[in-house]
Rosetta silent file (secondary structure, phi, psi, omega in degrees, C-alpha in Angstrom):
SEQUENCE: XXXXXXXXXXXXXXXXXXXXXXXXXXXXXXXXXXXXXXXXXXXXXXXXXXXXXXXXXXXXXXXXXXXXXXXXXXXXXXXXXXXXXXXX
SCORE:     score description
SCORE:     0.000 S_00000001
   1 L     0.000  -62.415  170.401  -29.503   35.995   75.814 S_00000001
   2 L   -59.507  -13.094  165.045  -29.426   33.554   73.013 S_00000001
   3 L   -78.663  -19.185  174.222  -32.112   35.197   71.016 S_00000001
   4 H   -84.778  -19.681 -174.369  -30.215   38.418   71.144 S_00000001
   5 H  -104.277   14.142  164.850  -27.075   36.700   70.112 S_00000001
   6 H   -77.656  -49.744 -179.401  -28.836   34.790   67.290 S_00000001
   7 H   -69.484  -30.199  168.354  -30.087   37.859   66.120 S_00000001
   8 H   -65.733  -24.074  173.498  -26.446   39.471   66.080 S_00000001
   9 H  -100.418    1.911  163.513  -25.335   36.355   64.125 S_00000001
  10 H  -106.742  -13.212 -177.852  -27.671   36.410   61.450 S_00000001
  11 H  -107.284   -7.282  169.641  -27.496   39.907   60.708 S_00000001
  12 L   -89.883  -32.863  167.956  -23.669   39.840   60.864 S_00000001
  13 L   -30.326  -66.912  177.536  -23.997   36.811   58.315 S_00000001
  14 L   -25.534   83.790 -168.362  -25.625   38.938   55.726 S_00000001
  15 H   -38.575 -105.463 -158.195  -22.574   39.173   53.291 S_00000001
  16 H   -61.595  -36.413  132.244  -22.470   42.498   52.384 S_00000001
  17 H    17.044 -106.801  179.994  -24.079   43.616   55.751 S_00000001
  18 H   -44.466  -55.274 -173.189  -22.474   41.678   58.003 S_00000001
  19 H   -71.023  -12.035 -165.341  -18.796   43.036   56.354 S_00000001
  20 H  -102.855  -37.189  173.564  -19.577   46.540   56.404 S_00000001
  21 H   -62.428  -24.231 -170.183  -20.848   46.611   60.479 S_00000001
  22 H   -84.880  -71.427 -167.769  -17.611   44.508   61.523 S_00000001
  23 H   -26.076  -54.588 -171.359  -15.603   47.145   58.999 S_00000001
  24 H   -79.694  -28.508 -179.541  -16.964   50.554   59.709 S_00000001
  25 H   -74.556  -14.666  179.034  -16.951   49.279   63.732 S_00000001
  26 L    64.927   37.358  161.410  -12.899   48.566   62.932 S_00000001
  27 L    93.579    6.166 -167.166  -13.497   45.020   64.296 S_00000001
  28 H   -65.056  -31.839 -175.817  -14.479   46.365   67.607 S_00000001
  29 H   -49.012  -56.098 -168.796  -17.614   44.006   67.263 S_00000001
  30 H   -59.389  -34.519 -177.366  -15.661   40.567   66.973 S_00000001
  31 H   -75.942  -44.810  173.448  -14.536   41.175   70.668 S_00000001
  32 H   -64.556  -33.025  156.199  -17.906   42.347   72.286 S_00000001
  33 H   -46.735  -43.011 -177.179  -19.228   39.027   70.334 S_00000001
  34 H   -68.389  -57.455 -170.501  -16.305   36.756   72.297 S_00000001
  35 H   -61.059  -23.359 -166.707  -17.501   38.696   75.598 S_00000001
  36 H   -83.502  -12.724 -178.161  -21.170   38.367   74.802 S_00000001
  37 H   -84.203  -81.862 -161.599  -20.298   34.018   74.103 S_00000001
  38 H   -25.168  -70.250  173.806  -19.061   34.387   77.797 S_00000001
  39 H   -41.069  -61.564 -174.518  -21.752   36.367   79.549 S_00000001
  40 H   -41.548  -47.285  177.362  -24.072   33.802   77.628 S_00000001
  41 H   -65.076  -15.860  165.418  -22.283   30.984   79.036 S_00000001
  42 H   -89.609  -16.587  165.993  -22.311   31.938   82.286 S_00000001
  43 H   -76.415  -11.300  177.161  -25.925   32.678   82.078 S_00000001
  44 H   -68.060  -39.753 -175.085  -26.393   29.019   80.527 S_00000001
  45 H   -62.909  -45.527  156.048  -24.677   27.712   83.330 S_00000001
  46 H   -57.338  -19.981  177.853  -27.241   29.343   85.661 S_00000001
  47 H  -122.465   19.572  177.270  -30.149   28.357   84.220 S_00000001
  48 L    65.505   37.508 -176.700  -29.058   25.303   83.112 S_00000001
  49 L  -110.930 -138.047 -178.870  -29.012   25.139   79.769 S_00000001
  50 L  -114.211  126.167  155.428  -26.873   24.016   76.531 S_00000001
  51 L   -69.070  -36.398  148.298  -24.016   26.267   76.002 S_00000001
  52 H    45.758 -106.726 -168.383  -23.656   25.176   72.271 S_00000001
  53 H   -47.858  -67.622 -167.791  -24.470   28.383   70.771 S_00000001
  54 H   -51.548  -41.661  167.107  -22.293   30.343   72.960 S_00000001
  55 H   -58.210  -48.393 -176.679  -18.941   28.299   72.352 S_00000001
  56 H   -71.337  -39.954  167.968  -19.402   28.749   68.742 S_00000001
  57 H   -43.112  -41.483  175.352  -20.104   32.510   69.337 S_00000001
  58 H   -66.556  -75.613  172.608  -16.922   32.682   70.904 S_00000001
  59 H   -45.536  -18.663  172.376  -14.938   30.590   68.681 S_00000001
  60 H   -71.532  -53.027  168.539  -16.484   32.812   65.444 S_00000001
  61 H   -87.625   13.733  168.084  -15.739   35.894   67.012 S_00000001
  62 H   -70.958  -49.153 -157.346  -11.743   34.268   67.666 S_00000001
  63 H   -93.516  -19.089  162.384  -11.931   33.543   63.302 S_00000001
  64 L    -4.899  -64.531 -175.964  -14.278   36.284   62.461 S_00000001
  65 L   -59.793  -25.756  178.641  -11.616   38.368   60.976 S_00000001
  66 L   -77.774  108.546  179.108  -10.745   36.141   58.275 S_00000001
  67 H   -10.482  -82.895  116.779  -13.060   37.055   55.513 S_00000001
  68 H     4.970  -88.364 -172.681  -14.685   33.555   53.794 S_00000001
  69 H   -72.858  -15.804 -172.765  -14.634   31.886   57.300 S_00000001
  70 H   -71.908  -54.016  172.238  -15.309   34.690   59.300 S_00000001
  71 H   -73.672  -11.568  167.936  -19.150   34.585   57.042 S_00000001
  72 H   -83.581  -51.745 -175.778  -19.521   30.532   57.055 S_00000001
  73 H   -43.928  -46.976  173.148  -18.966   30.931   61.016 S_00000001
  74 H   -48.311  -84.457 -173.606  -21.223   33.890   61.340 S_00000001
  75 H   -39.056  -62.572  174.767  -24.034   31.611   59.352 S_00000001
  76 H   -23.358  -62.843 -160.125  -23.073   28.398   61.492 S_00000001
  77 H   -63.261  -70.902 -166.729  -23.259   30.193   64.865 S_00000001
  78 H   -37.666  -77.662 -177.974  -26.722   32.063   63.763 S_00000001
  79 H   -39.666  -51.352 -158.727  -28.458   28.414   62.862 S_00000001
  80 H   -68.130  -33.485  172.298  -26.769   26.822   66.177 S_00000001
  81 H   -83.668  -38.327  168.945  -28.079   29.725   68.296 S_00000001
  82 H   -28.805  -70.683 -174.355  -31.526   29.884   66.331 S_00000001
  83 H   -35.889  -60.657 -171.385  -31.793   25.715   67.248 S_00000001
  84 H   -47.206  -64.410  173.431  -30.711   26.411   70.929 S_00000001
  85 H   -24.696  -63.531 -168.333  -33.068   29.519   71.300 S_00000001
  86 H   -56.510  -76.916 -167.138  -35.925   27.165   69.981 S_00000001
  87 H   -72.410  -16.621 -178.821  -35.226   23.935   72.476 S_00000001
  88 L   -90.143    0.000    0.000  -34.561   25.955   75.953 S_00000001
């Protein structure tokens, strides 16, 4: 789960990228990201791992929408789930 949602946060990073999949999706994205920080966390919880990555998924796709922060979050998230991905 966290390698798939690393890879959704690094490719939503990708400034001009990143803005035109949340745009052309009409923001539909930022919510399945909030659902997909969930799922992950409840699969973290099951296998016992650090949720980390997943809170910040969640909180990113909450702030997403703002433009600036929505792409420092995006990057943030990507690195925090890369790290996680790496150590479980």
């Amino acid at each position: 789960m966290k390698l798939g949602a690393a890879i959704l946060e690094t490719i939503l990073a990708i400034p001009i990228l990143g803005a035109m999949i949340i745009l052309f999706s009409f923001w539909l994205l930022l919510p399945v990201e909030i659902a997909l920080g969930i799922i992950g966390i409840i699969m973290s919880k099951k296998a016992k791992t650090k949720k980390t990555g997943h809170i910040f998924q969640i909180i990113t796709g909450c702030l997403a929408w703002i433009p600036i922060v929505g792409w420092i979050m995006h990057i943030i998230t990507a690195v925090i789930l890369w790290i996680g991905w790496k150590n479980d």
